[in-house]
Backbone as JSON, one array per atom type, in Angstrom:
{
  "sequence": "XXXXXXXXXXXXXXXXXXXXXXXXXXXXXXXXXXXXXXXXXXXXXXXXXXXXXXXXXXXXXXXXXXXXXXXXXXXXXXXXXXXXXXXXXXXXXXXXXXXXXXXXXXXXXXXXXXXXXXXXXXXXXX",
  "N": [[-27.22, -57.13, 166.78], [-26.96, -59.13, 169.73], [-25.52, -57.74, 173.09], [-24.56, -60.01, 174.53], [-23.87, -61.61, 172.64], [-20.98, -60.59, 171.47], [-18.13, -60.92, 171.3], [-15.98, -60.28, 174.32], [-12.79, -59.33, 175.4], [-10.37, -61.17, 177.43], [-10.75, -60.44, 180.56], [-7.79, -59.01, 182.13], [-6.52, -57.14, 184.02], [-6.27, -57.59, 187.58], [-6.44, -57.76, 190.94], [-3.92, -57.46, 192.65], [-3.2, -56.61, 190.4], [-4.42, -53.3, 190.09], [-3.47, -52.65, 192.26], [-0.55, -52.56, 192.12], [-0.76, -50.37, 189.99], [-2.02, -48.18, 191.84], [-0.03, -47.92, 193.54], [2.22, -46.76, 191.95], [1.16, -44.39, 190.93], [1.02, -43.15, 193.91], [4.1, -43.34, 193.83], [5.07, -41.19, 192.6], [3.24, -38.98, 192.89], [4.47, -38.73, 195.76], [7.02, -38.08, 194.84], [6.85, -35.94, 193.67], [5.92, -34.2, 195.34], [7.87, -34.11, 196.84], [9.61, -32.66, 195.2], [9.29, -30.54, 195.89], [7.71, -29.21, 194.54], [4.31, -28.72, 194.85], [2.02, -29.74, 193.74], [-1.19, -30.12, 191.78], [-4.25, -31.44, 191.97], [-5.15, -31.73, 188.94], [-3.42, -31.42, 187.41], [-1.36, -33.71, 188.23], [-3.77, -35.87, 187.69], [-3.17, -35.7, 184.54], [-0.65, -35.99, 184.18], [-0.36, -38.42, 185.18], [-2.16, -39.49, 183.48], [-5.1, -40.15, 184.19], [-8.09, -39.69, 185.94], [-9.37, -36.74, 187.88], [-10.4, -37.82, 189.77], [-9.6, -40.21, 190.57], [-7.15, -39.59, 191.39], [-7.75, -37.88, 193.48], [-8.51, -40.44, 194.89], [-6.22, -41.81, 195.41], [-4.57, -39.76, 197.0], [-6.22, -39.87, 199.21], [-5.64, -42.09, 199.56], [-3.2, -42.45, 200.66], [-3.68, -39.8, 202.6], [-4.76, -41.22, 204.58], [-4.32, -44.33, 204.6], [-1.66, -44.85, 204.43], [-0.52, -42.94, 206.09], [0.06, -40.39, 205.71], [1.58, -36.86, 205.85], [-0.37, -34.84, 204.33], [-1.21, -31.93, 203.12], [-3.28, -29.34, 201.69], [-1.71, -26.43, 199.98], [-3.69, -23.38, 199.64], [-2.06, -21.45, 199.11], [0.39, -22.28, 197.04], [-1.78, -23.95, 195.73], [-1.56, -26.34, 195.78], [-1.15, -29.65, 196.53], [0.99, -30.1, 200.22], [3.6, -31.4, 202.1], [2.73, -31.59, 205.41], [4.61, -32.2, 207.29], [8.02, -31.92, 206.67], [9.85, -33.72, 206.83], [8.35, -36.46, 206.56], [8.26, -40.05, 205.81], [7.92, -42.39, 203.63], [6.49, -45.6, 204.47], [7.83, -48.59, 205.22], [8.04, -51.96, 204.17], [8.51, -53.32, 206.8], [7.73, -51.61, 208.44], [5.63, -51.44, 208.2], [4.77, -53.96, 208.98], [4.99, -54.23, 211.7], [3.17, -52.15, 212.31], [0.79, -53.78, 211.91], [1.32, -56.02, 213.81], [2.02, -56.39, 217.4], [4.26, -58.25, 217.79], [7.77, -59.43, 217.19], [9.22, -61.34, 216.07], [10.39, -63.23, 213.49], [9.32, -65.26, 212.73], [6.23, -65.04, 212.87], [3.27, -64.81, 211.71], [2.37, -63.46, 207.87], [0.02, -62.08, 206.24], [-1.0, -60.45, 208.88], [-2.48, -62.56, 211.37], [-4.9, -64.61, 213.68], [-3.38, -66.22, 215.09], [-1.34, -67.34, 217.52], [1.68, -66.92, 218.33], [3.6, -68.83, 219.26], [5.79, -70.26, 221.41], [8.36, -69.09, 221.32], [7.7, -66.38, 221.19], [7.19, -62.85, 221.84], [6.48, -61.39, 224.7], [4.34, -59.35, 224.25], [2.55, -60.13, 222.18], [2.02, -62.53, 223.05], [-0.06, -61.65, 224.78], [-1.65, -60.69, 223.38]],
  "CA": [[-26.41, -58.08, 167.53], [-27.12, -58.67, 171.43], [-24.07, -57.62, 173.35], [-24.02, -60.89, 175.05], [-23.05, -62.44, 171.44], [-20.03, -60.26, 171.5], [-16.55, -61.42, 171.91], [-15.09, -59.96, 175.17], [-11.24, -59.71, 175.58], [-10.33, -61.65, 178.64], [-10.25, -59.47, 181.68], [-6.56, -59.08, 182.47], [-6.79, -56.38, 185.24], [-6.85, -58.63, 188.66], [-6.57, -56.88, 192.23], [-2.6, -57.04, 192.5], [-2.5, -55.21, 188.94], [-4.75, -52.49, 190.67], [-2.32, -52.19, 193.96], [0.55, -51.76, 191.65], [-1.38, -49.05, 189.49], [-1.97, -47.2, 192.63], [1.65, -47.8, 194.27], [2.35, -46.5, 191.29], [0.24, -43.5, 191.54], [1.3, -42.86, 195.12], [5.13, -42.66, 194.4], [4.76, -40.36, 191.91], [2.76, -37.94, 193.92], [4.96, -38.53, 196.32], [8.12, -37.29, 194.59], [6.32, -34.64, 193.0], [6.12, -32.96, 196.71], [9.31, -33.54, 197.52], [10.78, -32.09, 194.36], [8.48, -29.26, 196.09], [6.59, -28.96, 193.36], [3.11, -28.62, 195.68], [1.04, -30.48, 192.6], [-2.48, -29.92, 192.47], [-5.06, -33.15, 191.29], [-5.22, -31.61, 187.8], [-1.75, -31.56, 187.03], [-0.67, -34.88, 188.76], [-4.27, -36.35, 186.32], [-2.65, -35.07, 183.69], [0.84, -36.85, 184.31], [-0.38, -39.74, 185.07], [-3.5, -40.04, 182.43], [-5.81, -40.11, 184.83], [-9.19, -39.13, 186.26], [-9.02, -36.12, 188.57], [-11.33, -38.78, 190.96], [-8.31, -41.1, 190.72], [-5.9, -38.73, 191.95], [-8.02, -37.67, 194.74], [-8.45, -41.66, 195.79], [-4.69, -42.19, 195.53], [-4.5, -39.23, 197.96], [-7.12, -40.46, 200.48], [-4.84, -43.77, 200.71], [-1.99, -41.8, 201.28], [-3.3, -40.23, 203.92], [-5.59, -42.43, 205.61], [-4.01, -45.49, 204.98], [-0.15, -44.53, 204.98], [-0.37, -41.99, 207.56], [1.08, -39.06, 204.76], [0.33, -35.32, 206.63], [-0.7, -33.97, 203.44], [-2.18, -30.56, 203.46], [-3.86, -28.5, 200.76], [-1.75, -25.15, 200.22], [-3.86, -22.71, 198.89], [-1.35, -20.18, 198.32], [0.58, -22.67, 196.08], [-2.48, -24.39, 194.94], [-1.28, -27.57, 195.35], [-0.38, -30.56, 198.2], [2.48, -30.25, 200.38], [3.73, -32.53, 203.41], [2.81, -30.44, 206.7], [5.73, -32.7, 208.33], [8.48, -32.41, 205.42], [10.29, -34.82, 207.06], [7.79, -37.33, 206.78], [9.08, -40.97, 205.22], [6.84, -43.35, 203.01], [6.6, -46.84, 205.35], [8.38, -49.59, 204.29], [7.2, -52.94, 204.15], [8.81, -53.74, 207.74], [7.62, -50.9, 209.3], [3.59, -51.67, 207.95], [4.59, -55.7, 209.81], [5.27, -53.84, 212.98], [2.25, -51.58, 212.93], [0.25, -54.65, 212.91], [1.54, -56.74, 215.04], [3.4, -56.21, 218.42], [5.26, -59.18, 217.61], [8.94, -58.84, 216.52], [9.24, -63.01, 215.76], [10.61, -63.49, 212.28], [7.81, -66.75, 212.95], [4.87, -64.54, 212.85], [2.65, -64.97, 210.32], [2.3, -62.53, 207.76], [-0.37, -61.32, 206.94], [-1.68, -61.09, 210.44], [-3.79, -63.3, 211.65], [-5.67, -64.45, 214.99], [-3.08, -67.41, 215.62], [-0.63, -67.21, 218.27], [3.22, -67.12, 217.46], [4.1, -69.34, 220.02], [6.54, -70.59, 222.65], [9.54, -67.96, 220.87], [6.97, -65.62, 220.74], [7.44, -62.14, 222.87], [5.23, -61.3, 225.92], [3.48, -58.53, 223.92], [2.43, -61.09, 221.66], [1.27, -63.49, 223.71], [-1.33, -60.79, 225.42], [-2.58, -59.96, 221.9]],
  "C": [[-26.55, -57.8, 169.03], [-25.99, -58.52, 172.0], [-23.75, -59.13, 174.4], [-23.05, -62.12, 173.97], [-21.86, -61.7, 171.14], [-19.21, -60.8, 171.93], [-15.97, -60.52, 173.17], [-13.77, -60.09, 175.32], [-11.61, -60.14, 176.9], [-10.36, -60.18, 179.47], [-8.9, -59.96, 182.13], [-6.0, -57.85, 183.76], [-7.03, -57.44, 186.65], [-6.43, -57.4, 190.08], [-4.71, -56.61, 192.48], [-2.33, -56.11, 191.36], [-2.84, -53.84, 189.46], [-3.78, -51.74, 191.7], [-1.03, -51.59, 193.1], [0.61, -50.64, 190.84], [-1.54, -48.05, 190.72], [-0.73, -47.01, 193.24], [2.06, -47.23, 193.15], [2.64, -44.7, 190.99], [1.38, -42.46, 192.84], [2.8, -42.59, 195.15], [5.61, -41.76, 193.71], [4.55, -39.14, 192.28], [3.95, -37.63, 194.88], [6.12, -37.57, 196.17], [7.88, -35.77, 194.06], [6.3, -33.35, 194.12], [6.9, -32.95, 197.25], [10.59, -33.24, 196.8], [9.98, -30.61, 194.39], [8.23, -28.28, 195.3], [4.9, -28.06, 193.41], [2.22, -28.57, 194.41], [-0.49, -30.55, 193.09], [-3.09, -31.69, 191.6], [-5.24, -32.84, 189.63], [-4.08, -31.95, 187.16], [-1.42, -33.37, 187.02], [-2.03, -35.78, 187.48], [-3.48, -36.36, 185.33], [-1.25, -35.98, 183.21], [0.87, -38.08, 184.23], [-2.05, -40.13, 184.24], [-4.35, -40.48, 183.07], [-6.81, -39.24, 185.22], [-8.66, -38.04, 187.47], [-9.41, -36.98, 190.13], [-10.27, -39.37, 191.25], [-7.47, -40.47, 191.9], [-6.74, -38.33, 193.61], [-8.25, -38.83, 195.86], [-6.86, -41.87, 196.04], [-4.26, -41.09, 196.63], [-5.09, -39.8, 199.35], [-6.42, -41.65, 200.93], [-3.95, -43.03, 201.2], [-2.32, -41.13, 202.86], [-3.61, -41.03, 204.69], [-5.54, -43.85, 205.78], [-2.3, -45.52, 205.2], [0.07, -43.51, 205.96], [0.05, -40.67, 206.82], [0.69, -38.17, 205.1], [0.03, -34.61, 205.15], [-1.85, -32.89, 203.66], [-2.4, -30.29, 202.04], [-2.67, -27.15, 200.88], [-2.4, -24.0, 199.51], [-2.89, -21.42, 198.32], [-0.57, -20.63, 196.96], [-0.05, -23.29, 194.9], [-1.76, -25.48, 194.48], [-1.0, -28.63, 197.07], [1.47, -30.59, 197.83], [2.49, -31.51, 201.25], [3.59, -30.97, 204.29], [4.15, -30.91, 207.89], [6.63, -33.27, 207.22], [9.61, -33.57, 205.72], [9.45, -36.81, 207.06], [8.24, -38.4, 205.57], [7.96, -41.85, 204.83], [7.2, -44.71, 204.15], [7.16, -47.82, 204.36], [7.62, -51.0, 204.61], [7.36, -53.53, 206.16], [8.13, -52.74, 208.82], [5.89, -50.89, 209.4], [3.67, -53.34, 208.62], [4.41, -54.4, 211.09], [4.2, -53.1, 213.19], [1.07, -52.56, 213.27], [0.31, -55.35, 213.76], [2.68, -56.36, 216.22], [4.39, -57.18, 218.0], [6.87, -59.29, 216.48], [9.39, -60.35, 215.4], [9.18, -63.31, 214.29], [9.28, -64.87, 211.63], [6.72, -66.55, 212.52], [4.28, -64.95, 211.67], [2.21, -63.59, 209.51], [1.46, -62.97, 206.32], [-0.97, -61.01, 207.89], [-2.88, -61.9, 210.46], [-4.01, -63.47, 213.59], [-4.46, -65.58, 215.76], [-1.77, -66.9, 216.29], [0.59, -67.23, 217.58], [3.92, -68.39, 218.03], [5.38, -69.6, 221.07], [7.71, -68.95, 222.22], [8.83, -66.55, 221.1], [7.61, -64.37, 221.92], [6.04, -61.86, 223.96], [4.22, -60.41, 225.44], [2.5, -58.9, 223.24], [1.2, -62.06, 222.13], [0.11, -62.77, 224.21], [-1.81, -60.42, 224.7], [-3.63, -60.95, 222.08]]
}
């Protein structure tokens, strides 16, 4: 039998299911270091039935796309926060890093188009 005469299940995985598998992921980890735990990528796999690869991409967003100071500690052999005060972003606080604009108006998610007349002066010079 050629595998193109096979039945396929639909694909039901779409790019939002992904985001919420990793947000997922990510607050997980998260609590895990601030029930200062200092979880290594085996463990946290492990928890969440996952690839150790996984765990190390769900880190890399954390930091490099949420800003998270995560360090390595080798003495605990695991990630901590190097700034334990540090706070996951909320949705208002990821508007504001892109745009100067405060203008409930704005468009979201940014784009190139002006806000107009209401708009603030920081705004307007974008």
């Amino acid at each position: 039998m050629k595998r193109s005469d096979k039945t396929r299940p639909p694909r039901t995985e779409d790019a939002y299911s992904k985001f919420r598998t990793r947000w997922r992921h990510v607050l997980h980890i998260d609590q895990r270091i601030r029930d200062n735990d200092a979880p290594n990528c085996m463990q946290l796999a492990g928890e969440l039935e996952v690839s150790r690869r996984t765990i190390l991409r769900d880190i890399d967003f954390m930091k490099y796309d949420l800003g998270a100071p995560l360090d390595y500690d080798a003495a605990r052999r695991g990630y901590v926060y190097g700034e334990p005060n540090w706070i996951m972003p909320t949705s208002e606080s990821a508007r504001a890093s892109f745009s100067p604009c405060s203008s409930p108006k704005r468009p979201w998610p940014p784009t190139t188009e002006r806000c107009g007349p209401t708009c603030s002066a920081a705004c307007s010079a974008a």
